[in-house]
N, C-alpha and C positions, 0 to 999 in steps of 0.2 A: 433111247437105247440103254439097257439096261448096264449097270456098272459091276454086274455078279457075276461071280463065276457058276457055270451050269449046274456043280453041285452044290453050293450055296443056293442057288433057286429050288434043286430037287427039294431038300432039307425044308427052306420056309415054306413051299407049298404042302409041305404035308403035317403042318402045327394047325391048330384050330384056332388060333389068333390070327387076325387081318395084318396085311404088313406091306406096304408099303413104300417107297424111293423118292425121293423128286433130286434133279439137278438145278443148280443155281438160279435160275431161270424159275422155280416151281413148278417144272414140268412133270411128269408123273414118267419114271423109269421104270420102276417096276411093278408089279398088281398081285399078289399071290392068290390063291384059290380063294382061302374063307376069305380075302376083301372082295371078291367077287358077292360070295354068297351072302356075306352080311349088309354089304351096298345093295345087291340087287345090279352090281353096273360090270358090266364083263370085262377083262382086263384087255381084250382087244379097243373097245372105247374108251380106258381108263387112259394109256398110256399115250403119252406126248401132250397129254391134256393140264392143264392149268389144274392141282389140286382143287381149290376152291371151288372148279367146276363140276369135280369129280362128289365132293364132300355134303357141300353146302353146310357147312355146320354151323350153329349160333353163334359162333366164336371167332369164324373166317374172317369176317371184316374189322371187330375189333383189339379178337389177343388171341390171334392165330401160336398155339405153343409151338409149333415149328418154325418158325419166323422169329420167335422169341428164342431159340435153342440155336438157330443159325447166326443169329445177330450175336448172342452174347457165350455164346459154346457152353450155356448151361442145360444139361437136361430138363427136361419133364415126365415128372413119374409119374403113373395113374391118377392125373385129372381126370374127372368127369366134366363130360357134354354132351350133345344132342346132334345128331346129324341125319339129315333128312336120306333116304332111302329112293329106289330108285321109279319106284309107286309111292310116293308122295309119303311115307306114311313116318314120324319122326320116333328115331331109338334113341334110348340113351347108351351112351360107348366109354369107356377108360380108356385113356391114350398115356403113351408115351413116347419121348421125342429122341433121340441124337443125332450128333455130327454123321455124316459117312464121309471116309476119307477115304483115298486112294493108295497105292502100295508105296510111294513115298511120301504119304502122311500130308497131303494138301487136301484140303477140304474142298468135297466134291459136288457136297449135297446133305439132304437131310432124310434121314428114316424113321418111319412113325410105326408103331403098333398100336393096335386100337382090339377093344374085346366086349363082344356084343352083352350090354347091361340088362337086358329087354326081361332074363329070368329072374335076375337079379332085384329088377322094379318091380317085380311084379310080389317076390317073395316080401321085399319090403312092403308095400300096402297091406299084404295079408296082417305082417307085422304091424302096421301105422295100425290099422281094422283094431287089434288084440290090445295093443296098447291106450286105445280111447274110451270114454266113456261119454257123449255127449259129446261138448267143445272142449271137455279136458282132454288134455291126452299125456300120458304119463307113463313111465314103465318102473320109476322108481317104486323100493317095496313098500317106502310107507301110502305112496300113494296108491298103489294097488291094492293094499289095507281097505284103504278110504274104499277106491272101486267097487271091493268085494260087499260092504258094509252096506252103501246106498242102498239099492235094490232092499236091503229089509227096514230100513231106516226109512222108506219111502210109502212101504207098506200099513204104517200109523199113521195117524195124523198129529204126533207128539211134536213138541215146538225142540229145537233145533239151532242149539248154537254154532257158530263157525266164527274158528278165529286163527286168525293168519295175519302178516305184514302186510302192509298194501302191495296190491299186483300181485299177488300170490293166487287171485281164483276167487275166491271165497263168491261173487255172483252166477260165477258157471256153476259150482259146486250147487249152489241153491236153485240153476235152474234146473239143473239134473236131477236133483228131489224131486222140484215139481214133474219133470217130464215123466217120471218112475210113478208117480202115486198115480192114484184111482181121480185125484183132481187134472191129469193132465190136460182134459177138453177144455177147460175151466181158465181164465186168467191167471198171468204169472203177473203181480206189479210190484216196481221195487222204489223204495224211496230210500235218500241219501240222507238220513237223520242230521247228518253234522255239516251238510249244506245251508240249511233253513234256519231264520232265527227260532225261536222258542211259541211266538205268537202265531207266525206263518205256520209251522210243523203240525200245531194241534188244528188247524186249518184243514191242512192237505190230510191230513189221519181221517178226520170224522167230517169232513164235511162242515155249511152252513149254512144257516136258513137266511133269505133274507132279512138284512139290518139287523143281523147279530154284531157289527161291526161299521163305521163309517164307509168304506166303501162296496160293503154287502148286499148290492141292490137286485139281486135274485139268490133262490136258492142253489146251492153248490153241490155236487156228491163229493166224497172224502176217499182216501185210497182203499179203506174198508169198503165202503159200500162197492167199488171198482172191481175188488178182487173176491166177492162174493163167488163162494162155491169154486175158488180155487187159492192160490196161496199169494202170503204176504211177504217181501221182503224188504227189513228193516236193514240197511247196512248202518253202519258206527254208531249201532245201539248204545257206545260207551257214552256219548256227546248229548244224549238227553237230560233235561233237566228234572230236579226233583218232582216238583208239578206234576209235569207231560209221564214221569214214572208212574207217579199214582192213578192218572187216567188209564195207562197200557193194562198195569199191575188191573184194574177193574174187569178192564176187555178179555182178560186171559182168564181170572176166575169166573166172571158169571157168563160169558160169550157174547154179551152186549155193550151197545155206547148209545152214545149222546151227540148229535151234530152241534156245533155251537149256537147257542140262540135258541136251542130246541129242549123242552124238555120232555118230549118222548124218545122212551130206550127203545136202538136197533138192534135186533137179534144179528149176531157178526157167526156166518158160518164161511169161516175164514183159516185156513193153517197157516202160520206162522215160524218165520225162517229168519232169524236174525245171523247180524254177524259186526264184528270190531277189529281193529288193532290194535284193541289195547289189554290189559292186565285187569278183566274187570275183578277179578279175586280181590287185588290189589285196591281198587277202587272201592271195594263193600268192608276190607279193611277200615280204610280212609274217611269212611260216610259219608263220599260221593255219589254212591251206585247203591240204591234198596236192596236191603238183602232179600227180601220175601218177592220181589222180582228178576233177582240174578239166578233163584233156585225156579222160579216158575220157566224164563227164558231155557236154562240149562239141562233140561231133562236129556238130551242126545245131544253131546258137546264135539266135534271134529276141527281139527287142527290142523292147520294144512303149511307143511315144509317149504321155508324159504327154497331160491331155485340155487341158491350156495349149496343147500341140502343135498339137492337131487340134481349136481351137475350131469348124470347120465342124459337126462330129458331135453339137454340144452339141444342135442344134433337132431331129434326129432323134433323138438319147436322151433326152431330154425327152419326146415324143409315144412315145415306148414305155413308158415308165416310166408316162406316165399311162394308157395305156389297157393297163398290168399291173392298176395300184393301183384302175383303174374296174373291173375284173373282178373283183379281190380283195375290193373295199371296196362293190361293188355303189351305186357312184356313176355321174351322166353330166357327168364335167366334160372339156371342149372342148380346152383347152390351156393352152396361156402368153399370158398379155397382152401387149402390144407391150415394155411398160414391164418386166417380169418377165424377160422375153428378153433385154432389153437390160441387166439385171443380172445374169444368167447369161455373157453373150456378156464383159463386162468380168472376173467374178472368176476368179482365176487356178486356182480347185479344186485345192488342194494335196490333199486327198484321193482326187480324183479320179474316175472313174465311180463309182465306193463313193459318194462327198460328193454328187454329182450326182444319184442314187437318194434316198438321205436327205433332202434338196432337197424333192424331189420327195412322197415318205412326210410330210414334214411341213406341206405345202401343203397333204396332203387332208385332215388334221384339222381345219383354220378356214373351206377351201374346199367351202363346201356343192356347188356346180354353177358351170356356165357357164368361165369364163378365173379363172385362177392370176392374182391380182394383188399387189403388191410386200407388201402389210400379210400376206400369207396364208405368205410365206417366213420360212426361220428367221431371227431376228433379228441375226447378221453377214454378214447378206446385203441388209438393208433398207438404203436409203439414211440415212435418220435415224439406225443404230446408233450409239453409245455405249457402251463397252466395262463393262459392268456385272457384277451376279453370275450365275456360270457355271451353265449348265444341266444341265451334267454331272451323270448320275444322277439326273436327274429323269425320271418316267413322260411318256409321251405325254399322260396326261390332264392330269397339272400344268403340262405347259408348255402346253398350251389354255387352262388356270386363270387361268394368268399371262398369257398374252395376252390374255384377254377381259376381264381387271382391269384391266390397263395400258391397252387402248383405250379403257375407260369413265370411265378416270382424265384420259385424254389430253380427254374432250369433257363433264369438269365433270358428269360421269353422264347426259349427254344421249342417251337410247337408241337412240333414232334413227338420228342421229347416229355414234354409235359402230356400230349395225348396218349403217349406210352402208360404212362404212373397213371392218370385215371382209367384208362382200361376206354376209352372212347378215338372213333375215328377221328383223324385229322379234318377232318371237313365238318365231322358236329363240333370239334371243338373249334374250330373256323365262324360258325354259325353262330355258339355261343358269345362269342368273343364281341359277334357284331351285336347280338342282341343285348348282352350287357354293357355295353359299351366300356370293355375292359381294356384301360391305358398301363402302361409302367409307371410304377413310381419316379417320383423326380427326384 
């Protein structure tokens, strides 16, 4: 039974927001029109009905915001989530929650409004669509510089420096090249200069013939010969040695090499696409870096903006990375919480898109469904950090271990409680418990 007076119902039925009632119980009191029309569930079936039955939202079972708003009398402004419709088909919706009291101010119940997102996701893609370029995706201006530039940049076969921080791109950025030029049918191969020692690298580059070498017992192809008649990419070009320079510096002016062991020249019809982190100006300063190969490398030089730079990109790399990790991980979680966002938007990601993905890979181990909330990120990202023992080289499941120890330590083993702060049901975190075989401290 509803708790409105008649024209407080005329009134909500005629907003094009969804709005709805429940009493103590979560039973549905009242159903206004657009919740009819945005569910698909007629407010004849909605009412007397268990919310949850009514919703099914991704968030029902673990951080229902009206259960949160009733429990602690704090609202919920326009989160987003996902709620399944009445033909199966899933929206996305902005809700928000309060108290509903009675005429001597006793809490009666809980009222939701909710506003169908479905136009809204949709004008975003066209946006995510505009904003990408390949697997880049970016709306910042320098990087839509970059965007604009590619496409003619891709059009020569001129060599191509790119230099940025690590985790900045610089590999997408160079497959985007290749995908843009006339070599796109053609191989992309990349090799990580400052992986390899110095012996292995001219190795992996040119190839070698048998018993150029004590373990050389056939012949080899080299990444040149690989990427024939399509493009090379050389990352941390700064990390080569003198030597391996005056080989490259060969291959760029006459278009040929030498496999090890061999002395006949391959003609290399190969473009070439380097890239560093480092200051190679600075290096040819120094007499570290050939200068007659920093100018052959540098013909189209691009630089690509730490993500400190270009914090606008943060909320669009975040919404990709989660609906990669929902694809991979066969999860439906929504996004970033308001609070989550606004701990992304302050840290300064020295690692940068790389750190920001990781971010994101570690949210969905604690994040069953629904919003990414601040407890579910790695822990020097949380506002409460304290600089403790290092995670480093620990599996993804021990740092779960440890988070799900350290919440239940934090609420005196109160399970509930502790399933509250990660954002999962009492019964997974029931399950985890046994699987870890997680005791209190003595």
């Amino acid at each position: 039974m509803s708790h409105l007076t008649p024209q407080t119902e005329i009134i909500l039925n005629s907003i094009a927001d969804g709005v709805f009632t429940v009493d103590l119980d979560w039973r549905v009191t009242f159903f206004n029109q657009a919740a009819e029309e945005i569910t698909g569930v007629p407010a004849a079936e909605a009412l007397g009905r268990p919310c949850c039955e009514v919703f099914k939202a991704n968030v029902c079972e673990s951080a229902c915001m009206l259960r949160h708003t009733l429990e602690t009398g704090q609202p919920v402004v326009n989160q987003s989530i996902a709620i399944l419709r009445a033909d199966g088909k899933e929206i996305p919706i902005s809700i928000s929650t309060a108290l509903l009291k009675g005429e001597t101010g006793e809490v009666i119940g809980g009222v939701e409004t909710f506003r169908d997102l479905s136009l809204v996701e949709q004008l975003r893609r066209e946006l995510h669509r505009q904003y990408r370029l390949g697997d880049i995706i970016s709306k910042s201006p320098a990087m839509q510089k970059i965007f604009a530039m590619l496409p003619e940049i891709a059009r020569s076969d001129s060599t191509v420096l790119i230099e940025g921080a690590s985790g900045t791109g610089k590999e997408l950025v160079a497959r985007a090249l290749h995908n843009l030029s006339r070599r796109a049918k053609g191989p992309f191969i990349a090799v990580n200069c400052g992986a390899l020692p110095d012996t292995l690298l001219e190795s992996e580059l040119f190839g070698h013939t048998a018993g150029a070498f004590t373990d050389a017992r056939k012949d080899r192809l080299g990444r040149f010969a690989l990427a024939e008649k399509g493009t090379l990419f050389l990352d941390e070009i700064g990390d080569i040695s003198p030597a391996l320079q005056v080989r490259l510096l060969r291959v760029l002016e006459e278009k040929v090499y030498m496999p090890l062991g061999s002395s006949k020249s391959i003609k290399a019809d190969v473009r070439i696409v380097t890239a560093t982190h480092k200051d190679l100006a600075r290096l040819v300063e120094k007499g570290v870096f050939r200068t007659d190969l920093y100018y052959r490398i540098n013909v189209v030089r691009l630089t690509l903006p730490r993500l400190a730079e270009r914090k606008e990109d943060i909320p669009l790399l975040a919404q990709h990375f989660i609906e990669r990790f929902n694809r991979l991980k066969d999860k439906k979680i929504h996004g970033l919480s308001h609070e989550a966002l606004a701990i992304f938007m302050h840290h300064d990601w020295p690692g940068n898109v790389r750190e920001l993905e990781n971010a994101i890979e570690h949210a969905f181990i604690l994040c069953p469904s629904g919003l990414i909330q601040p407890q579910h990120l790695p822990e020097h990202l949380r506002p409460e950090y304290q600089p403790g023992p290092s995670l480093t080289g620990l599996t993804l499941e021990e740092i779960e271990k440890r988070a799900l120890w350290e919440a239940l330590e934090r609420h005196q083993w109160r399970r509930l409680a502790a399933a509250r702060e990660l954002g999962v049901h009492k019964n997974t975190l029931r399950r985890k418990i046994k699987r870890f075989g997680l005791t209190p401290a003595k």
